[in-house]
SETI-113734 format. One record per residue (C-alpha): residue number from 1; residue in one letter; x, y, z. Coordinates in nm, 4 decimals, padded with zeros to 6 digits. Layout:
(rec NUM; "a"; (X; Y; Z))
...
% end
This chain:
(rec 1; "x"; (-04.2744; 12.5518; 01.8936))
(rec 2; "x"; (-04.5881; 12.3354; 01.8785))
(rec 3; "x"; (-04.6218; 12.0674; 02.1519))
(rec 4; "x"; (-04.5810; 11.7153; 02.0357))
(rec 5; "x"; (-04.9014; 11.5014; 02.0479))
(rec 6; "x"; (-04.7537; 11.2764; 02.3057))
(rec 7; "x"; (-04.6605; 11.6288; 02.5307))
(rec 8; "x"; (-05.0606; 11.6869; 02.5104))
(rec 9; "x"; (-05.1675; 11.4091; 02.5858))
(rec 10; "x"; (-04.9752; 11.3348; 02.9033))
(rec 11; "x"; (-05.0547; 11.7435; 03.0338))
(rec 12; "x"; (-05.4276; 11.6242; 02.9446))
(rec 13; "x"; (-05.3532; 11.2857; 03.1078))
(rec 14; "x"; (-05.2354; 11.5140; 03.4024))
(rec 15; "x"; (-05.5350; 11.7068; 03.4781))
(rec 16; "x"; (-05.7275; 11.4129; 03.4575))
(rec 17; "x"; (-05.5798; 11.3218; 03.7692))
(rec 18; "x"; (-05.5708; 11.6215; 03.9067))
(rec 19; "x"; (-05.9429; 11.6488; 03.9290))
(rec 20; "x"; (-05.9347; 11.2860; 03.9767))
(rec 21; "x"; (-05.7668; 11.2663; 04.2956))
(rec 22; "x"; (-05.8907; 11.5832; 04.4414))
(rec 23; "x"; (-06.2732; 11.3958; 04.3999))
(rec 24; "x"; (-06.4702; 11.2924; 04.6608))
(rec 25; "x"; (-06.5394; 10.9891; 04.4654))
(rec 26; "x"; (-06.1726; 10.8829; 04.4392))
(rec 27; "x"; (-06.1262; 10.5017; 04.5226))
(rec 28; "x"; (-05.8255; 10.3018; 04.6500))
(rec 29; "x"; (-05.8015; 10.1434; 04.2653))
(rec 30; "x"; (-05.7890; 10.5272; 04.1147))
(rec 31; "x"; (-05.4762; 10.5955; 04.3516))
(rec 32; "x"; (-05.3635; 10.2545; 04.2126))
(rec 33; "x"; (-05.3713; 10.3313; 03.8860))
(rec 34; "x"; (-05.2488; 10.6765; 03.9506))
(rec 35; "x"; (-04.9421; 10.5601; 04.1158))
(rec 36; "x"; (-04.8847; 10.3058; 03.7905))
(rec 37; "x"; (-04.9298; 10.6014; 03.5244))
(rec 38; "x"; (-04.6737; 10.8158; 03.7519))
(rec 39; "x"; (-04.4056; 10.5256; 03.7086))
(rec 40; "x"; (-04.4759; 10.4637; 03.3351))
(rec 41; "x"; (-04.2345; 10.8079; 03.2757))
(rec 42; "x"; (-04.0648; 11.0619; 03.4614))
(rec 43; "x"; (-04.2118; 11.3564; 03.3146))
(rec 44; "x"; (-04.5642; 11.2268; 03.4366))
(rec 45; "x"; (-04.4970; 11.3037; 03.8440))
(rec 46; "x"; (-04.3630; 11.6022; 03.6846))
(rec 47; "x"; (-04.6452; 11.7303; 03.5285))
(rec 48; "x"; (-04.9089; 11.6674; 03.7800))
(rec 49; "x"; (-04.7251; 11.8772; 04.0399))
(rec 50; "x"; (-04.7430; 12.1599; 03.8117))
(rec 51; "x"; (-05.1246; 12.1371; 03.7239))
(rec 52; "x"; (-05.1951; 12.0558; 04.1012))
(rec 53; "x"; (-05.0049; 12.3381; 04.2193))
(rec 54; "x"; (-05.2197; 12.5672; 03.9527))
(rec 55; "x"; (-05.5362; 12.4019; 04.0428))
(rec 56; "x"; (-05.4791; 12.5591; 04.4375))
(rec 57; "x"; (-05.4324; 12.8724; 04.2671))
(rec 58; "x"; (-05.7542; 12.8420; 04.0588))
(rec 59; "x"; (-05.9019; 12.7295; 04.3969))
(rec 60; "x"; (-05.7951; 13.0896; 04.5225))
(rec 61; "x"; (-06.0974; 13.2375; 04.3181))
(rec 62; "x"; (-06.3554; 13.0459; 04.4480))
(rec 63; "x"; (-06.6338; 13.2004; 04.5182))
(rec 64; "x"; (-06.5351; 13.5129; 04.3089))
(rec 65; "x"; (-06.8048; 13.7222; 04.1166))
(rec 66; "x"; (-06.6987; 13.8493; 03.7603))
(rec 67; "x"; (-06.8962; 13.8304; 03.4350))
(rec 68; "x"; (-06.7852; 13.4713; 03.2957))
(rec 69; "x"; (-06.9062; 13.3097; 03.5869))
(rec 70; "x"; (-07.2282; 13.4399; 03.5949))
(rec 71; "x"; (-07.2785; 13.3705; 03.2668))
(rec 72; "x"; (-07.2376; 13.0394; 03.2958))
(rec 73; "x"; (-07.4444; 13.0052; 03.6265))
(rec 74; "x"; (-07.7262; 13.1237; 03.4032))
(rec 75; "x"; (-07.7733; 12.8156; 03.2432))
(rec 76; "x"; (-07.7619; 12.5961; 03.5635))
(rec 77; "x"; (-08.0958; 12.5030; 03.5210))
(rec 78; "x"; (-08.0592; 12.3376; 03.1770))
(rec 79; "x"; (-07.8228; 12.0392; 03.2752))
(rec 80; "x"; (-07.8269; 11.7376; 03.4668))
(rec 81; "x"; (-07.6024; 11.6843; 03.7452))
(rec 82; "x"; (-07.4382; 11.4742; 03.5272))
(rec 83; "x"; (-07.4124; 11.7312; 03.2699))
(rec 84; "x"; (-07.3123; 11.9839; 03.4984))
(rec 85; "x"; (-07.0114; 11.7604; 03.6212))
(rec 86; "x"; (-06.8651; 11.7447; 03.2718))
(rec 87; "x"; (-06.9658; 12.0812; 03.1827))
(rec 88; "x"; (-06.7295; 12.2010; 03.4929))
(rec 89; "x"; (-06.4412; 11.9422; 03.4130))
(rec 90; "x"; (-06.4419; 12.0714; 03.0248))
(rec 91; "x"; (-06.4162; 12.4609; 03.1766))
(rec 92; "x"; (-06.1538; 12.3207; 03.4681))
(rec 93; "x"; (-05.9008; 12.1385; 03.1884))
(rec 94; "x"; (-05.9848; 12.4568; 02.9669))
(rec 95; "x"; (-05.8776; 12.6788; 03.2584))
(rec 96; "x"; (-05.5847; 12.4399; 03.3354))
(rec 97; "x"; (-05.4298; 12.4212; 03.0446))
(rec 98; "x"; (-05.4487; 12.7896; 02.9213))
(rec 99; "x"; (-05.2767; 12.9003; 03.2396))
(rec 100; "x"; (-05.0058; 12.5846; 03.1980))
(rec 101; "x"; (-04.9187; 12.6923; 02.8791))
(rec 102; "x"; (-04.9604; 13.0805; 02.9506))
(rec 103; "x"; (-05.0310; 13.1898; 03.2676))
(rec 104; "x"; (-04.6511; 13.1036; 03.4220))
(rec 105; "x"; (-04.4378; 13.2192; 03.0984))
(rec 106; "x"; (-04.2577; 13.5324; 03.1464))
(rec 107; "x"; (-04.5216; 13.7270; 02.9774))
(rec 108; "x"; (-04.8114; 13.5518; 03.1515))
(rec 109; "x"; (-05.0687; 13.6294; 03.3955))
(rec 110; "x"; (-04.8808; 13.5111; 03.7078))
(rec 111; "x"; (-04.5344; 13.5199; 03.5406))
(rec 112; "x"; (-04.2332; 13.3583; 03.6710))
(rec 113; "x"; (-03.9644; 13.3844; 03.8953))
(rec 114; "x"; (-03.5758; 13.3345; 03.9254))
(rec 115; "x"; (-03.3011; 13.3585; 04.1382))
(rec 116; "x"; (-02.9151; 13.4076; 04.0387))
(rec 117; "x"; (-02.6237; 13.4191; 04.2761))
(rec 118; "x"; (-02.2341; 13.4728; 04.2014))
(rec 119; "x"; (-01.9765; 13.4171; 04.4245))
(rec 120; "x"; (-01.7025; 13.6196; 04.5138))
(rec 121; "x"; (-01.4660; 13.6777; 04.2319))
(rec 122; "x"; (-01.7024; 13.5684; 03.9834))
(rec 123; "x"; (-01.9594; 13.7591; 03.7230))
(rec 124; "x"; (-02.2077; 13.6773; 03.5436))
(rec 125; "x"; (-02.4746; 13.7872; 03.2807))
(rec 126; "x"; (-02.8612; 13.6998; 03.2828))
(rec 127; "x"; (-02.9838; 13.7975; 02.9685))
(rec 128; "x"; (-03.3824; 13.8268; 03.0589))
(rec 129; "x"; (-03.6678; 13.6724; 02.7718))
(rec 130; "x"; (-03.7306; 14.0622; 02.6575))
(rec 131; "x"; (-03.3882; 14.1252; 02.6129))
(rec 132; "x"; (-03.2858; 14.2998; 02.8951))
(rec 133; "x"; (-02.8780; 14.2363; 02.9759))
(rec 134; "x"; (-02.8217; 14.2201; 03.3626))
(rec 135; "x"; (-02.4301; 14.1790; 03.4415))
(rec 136; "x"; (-02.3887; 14.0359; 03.7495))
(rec 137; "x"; (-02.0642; 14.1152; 03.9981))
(rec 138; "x"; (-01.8828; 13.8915; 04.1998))
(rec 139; "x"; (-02.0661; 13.8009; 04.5916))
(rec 140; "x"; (-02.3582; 13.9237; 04.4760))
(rec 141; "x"; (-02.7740; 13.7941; 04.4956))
(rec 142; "x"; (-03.1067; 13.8485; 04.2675))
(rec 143; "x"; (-03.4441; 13.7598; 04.2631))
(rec 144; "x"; (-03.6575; 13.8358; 03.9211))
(rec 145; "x"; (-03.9893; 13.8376; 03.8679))
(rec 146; "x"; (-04.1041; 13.8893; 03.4913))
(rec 147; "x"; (-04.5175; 13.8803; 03.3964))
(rec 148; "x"; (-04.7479; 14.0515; 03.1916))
(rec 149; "x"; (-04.7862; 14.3108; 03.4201))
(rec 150; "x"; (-04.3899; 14.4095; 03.4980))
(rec 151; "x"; (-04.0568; 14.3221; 03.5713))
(rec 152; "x"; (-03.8943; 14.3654; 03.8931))
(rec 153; "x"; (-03.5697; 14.2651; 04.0193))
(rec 154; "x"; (-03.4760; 14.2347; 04.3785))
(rec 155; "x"; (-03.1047; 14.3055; 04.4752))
(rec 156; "x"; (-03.0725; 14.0913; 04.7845))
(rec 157; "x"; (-02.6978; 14.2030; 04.7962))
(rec 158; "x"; (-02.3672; 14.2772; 04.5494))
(rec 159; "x"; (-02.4057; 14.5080; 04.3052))
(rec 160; "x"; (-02.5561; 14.4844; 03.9162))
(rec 161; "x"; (-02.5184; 14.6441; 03.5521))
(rec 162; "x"; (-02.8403; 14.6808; 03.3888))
(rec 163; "x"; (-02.9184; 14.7303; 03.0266))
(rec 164; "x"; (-03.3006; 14.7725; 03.0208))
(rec 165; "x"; (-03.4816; 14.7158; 02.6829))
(rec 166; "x"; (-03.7643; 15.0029; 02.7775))
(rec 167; "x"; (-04.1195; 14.9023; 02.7530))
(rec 168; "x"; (-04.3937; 15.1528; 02.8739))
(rec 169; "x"; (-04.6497; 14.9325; 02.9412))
(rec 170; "x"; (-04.4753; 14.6724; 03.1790))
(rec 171; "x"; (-04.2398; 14.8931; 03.3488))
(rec 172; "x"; (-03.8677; 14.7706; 03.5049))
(rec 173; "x"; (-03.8363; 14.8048; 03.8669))
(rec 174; "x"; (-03.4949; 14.7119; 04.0827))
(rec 175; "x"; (-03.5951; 14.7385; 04.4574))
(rec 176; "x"; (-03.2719; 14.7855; 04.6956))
(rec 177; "x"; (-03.2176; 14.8432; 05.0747))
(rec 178; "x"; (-03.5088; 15.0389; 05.1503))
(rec 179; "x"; (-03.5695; 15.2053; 04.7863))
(rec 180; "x"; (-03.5988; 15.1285; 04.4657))
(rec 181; "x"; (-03.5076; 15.2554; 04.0825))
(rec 182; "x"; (-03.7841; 15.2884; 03.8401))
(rec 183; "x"; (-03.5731; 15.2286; 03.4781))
(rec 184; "x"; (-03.6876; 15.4994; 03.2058))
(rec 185; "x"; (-03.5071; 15.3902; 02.9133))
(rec 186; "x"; (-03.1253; 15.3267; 03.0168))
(rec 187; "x"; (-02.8154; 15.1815; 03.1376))
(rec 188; "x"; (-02.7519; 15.1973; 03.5111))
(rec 189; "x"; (-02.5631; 15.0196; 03.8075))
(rec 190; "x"; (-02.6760; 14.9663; 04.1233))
(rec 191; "x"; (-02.4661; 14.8728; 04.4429))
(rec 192; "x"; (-02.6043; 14.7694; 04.7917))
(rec 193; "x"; (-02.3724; 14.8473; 05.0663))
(rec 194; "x"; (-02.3908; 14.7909; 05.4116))
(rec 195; "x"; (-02.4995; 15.2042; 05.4906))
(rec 196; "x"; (-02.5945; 15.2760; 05.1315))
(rec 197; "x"; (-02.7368; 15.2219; 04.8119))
(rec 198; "x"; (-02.5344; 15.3657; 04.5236))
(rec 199; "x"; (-02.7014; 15.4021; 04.1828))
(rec 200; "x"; (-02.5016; 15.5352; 03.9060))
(rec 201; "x"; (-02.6654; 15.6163; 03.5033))
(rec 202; "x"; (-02.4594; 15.5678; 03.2127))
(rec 203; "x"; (-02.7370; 15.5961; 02.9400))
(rec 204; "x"; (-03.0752; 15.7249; 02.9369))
(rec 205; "x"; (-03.2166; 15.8134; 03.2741))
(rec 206; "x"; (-03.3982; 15.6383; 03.5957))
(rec 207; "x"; (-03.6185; 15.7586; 03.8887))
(rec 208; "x"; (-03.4893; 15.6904; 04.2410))
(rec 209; "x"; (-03.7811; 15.6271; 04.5440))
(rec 210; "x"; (-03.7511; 15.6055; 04.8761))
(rec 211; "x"; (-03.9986; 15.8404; 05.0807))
(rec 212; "x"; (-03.9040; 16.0967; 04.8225))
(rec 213; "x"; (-03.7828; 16.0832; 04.4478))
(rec 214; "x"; (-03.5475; 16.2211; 04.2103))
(rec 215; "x"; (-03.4594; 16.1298; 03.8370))
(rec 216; "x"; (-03.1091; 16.0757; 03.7368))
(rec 217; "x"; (-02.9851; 16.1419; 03.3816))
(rec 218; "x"; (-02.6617; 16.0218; 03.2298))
(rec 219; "x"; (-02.3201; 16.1110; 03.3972))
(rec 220; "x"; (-02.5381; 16.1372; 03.7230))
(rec 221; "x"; (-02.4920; 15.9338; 04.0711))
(rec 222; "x"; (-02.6894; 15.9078; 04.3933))
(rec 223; "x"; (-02.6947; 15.7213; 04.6915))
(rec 224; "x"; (-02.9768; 15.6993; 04.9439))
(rec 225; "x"; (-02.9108; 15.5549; 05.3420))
(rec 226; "x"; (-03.0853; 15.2827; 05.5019))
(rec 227; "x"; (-03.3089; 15.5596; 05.6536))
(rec 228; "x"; (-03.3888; 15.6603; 05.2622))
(rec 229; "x"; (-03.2144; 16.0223; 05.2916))
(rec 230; "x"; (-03.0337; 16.0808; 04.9584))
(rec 231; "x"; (-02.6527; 16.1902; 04.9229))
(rec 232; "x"; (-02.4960; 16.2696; 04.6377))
(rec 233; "x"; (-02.2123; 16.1381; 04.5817))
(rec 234; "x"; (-01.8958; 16.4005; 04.4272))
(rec 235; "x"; (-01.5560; 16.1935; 04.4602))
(rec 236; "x"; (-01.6003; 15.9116; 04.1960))
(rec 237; "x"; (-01.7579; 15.9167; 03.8775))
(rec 238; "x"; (-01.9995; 15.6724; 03.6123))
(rec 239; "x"; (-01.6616; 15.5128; 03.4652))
(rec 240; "x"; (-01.4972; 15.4817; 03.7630))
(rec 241; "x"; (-01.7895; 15.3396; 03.9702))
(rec 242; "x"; (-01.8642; 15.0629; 03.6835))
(rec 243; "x"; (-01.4966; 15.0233; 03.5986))
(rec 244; "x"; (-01.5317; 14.6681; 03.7087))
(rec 245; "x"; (-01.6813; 14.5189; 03.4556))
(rec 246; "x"; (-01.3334; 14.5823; 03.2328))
(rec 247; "x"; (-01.1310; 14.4479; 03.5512))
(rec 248; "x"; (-01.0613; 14.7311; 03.7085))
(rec 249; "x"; (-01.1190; 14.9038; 04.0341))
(rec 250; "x"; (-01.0177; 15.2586; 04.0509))
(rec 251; "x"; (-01.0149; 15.4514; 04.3685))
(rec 252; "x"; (-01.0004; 15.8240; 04.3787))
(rec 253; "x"; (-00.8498; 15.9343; 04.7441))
(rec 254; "x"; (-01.0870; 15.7083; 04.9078))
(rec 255; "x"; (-01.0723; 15.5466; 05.2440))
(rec 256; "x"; (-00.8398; 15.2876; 05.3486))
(rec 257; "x"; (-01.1411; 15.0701; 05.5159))
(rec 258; "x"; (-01.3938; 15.1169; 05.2064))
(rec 259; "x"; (-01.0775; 15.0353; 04.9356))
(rec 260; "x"; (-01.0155; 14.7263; 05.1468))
(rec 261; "x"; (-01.3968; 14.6363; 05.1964))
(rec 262; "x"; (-01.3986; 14.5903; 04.7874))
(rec 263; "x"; (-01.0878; 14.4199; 04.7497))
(rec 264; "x"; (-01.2142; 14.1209; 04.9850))
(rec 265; "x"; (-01.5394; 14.1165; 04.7705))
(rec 266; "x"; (-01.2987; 14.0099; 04.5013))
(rec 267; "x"; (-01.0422; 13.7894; 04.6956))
(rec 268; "x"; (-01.0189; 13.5105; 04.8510))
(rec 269; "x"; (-00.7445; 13.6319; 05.0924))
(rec 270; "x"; (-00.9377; 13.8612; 05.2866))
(rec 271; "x"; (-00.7405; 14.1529; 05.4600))
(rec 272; "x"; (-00.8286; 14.3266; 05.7659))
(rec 273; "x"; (-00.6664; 14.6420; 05.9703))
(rec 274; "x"; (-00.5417; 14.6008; 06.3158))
(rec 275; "x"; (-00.7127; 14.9502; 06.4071))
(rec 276; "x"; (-01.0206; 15.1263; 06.3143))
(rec 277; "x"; (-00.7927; 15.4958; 06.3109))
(rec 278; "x"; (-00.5627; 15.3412; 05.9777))
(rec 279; "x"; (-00.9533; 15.3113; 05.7952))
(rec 280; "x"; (-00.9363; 15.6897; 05.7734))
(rec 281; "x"; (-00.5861; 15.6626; 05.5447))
(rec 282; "x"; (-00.6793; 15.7748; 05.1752))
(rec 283; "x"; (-00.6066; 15.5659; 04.8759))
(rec 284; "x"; (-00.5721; 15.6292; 04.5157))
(rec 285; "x"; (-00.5106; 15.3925; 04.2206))
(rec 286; "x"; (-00.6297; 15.1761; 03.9669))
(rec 287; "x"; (-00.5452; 14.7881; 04.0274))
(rec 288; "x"; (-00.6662; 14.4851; 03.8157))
(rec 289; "x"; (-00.8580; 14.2932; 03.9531))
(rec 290; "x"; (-00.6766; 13.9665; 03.8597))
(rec 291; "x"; (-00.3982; 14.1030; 04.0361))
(rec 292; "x"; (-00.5101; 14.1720; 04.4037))
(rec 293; "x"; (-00.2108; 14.0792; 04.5546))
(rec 294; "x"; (00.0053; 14.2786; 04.4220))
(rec 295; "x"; (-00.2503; 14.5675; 04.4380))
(rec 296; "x"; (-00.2509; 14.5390; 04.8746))
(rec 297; "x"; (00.1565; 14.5495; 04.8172))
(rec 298; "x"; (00.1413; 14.8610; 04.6301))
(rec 299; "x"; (-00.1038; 15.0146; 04.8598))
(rec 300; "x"; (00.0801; 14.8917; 05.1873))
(rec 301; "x"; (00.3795; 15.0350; 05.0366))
(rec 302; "x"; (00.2315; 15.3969; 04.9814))
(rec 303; "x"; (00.0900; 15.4217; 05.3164))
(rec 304; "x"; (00.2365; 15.4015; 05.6945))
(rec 305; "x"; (00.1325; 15.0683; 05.7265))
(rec 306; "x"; (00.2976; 14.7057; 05.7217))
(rec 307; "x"; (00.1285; 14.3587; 05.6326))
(rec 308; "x"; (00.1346; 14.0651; 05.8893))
(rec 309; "x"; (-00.0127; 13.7322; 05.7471))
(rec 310; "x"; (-00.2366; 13.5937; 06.0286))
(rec 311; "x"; (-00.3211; 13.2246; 05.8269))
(rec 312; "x"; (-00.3294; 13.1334; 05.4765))
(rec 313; "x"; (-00.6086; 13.3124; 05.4131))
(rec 314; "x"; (-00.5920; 13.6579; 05.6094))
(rec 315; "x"; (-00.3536; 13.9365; 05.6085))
(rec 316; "x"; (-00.3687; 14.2153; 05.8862))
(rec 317; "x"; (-00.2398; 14.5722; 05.7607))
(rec 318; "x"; (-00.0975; 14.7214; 06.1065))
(rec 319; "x"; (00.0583; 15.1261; 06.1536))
(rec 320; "x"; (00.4425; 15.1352; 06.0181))
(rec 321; "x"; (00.6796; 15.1059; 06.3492))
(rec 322; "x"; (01.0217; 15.2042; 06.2898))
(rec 323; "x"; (01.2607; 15.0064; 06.4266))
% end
């Protein structure tokens, strides 16, 4: 959509004081007069943080050689000082506004950046400006980064659904733990544990990196350590690992500790065992996970183990003593 006049005029209003300010010859009456244009609207302040904060990155190339600028260094002996002044504000509010209005949109030179959290028992979905669907489980962290050049999410911790539009030129990177998953056309999960990074493809394929690589296809699963050694994971499967996102979690004779460890990502009532030994206790089921409470009763009651509520909001699962 077009800017408005108005919009153009205050960005141009903007940069005026940008270069106005940052002047040598800037008097007490400029900052005056600065300080009454800020007031006259609140989009005005606004607007000359984001130019000033582009101007320091402009001011990052000073002193830079490339074509451009010595083609206009050529004709240095032509002007004025006068002339030159205005020649170099007309190329500064050029170079201003081209990278306001392009360089920080998600297909821009510098790009931009985000940051989504969810907390526990909660999902949600980013849906990313190329189209890209990223579904979000509960206690867990992002940070995205989308330019010309690529796209690049960060999984700072929880675990993720992606459905990647493919692009070749600006390729889709997720970097987790100590690796990271190069997207070649797909849908994938990824989940950051404490010891591991699990990565599991349900469409198309993906390349996995840490200090060495493989490519996972459909119906495939990995996991690579903190150290970046890769294990393979055998005991659960694409559907069961991503069974979440239809409020589910299914567990396939796994530990006691690690089926606990993702219930309390979920629950508010956090459970905890009274001895390291009961973490070795295997579990099977599939539990909603609206329904959590019930779930720990069903599990407590296929196991040696008893449940001792410590407060409101802790439960302690202790070996079965018979009386």
């Amino acid at each position: 959509m077009p800017l408005s006049k108005t919009k153009v005029k205050s960005q141009q209003e903007a940069i005026d004081w940008v270069l106005k300010l940052r002047s040598k010859d800037c008097s007490l009456d400029d900052k005056q007069q600065f300080l009454e244009w800020v007031t006259q609207n609140p989009e005005h302040s606004k607007l000359y943080a984001h130019f000033d904060a582009q101007w320091l990155i402009l001011n990052r190339f000073k002193g830079v050689d490339f074509p451009s600028r010595q083609h206009a260094l050529s004709y240095r002996s032509k002007f004025s000082y006068r002339q030159k002044q205005s020649i170099l504000f007309s190329i500064t509010v050029s170079l201003l506004l081209v990278i306001g209005l392009t360089g920080f949109r998600p297909d821009g030179w510098y790009g931009i950046d985000a940051h989504y959290k969810t907390e526990r028992g909660n999902r949600y979905v980013v849906t990313l400006e190329d189209g890209s669907r990223l579904e979000l489980n509960g206690d867990t962290e992002i940070k995205t980064h989308l330019s010309f050049w690529r796209r690049s999410v960060e999984l700072v911790r929880g675990e993720v659904f992606f459905s990647v539009v493919h692009e070749t030129d600006r390729p889709f990177v997720v970097t987790a733990g100590n690796g990271r998953i190069v997207d070649l056309g797909t849908e994938f999960e990824v989940y950051l544990q404490p010891k591991q990074v699990v990565v599991a493809v349900q469409e198309g394929s993906v390349r996995v990196e840490t200090h060495k690589s493989q490519e996972l296809i459909a119906g495939q699963i990995l996991s690579y350590e903190n150290n970046g050694n890769f294990v393979t994971e055998a005991s659960d499967n694409v559907e069961t690992i991503t069974a979440w996102r239809n409020g589910l979690l299914i567990f396939n004779n796994r530990n006691l500790d690690e089926v606990l460890a993702e219930i309390n990502r979920y629950n508010n009532i956090q459970v905890r065992l009274a001895s390291q030994t009961l973490g070795k206790l295997k579990v099977s089921g599939r539990f909603h996970i609206d329904r959590l409470d019930s779930a720990i009763d069903t599990i407590a009651s296929t196991l040696p183990v008893t449940i001792r509520r410590l407060n409101v909001n802790q439960l302690e699962i202790r070996s079965y003593q018979p009386s």
